[in-house]
Steps between C-alpha positions, in 0.01 A plus 500: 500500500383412855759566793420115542655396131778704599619354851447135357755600152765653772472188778549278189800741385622497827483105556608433168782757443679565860788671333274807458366732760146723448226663694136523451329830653147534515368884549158467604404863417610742276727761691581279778872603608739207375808686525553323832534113340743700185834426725386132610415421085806601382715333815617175355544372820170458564332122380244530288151595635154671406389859660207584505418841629109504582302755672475286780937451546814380323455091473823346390543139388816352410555230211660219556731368230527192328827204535804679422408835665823670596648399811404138486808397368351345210571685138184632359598369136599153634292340265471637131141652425535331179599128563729461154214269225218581677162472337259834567203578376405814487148672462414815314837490417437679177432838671734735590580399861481097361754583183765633840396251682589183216845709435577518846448121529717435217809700587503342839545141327086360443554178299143534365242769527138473382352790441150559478220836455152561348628809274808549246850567661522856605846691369401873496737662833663185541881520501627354150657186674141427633364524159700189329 
């Protein structure tokens, strides 16, 4: 996976989900000391941001958060995920990651999910509530 794919899935995390805090290093090179950035990852005082330690410097970006982000005085979870009878349709939902995805929707309230995939539903390493 390109560094790319992985900064856009964390800024959408981040916007999405303010509640939770993670960091995104980059190491450039193999053996390139990192040790340095170990106290300011684990420091959950710090927003969220992505390191990137090249040979050229330490670039640091921070992430800006979505509505709701702490300290706004608006409640993250203001508004249910899951409006109660919503319709959702969801797409290769017969894979593994689609199977969560349609159970996930339904404990949270879904009036109506349509589920749709090109190949038969997937159980094997599913967790037995995910296979009903």
């Amino acid at each position: 996976m390109s560094i790319a794919a992985v900064r856009g899935l964390f800024r959408t995390a981040a916007y999405e989900h303010p509640e939770l805090r993670a960091t995104v290093l980059e190491v450039a090179e193999e053996g390139m000391p990192y040790t340095a950035v170990v106290g300011e990852l684990l420091d959950e005082s710090q927003p969220p941001a992505e390191i990137a330690l090249l040979p050229e410097g330490r670039h640091v970006a921070q992430v800006l958060n979505g509505p709701g982000s702490v300290g706004t005085g608006t409640a993250a979870s203001a508004t249910p995920p899951v409006p109660p009878g919503a319709a959702y349709l969801v797409t290769g939902g017969l894979g593994g990651l689609g199977l969560l995805t349609v159970e996930w929707l339904a404990r949270r309230g879904a009036g109506r999910i349509v589920i749709s995939g090109r190949s038969a539903p997937m159980t094997a390493g599913l967790p037995a509530a995910s296979r009903r």
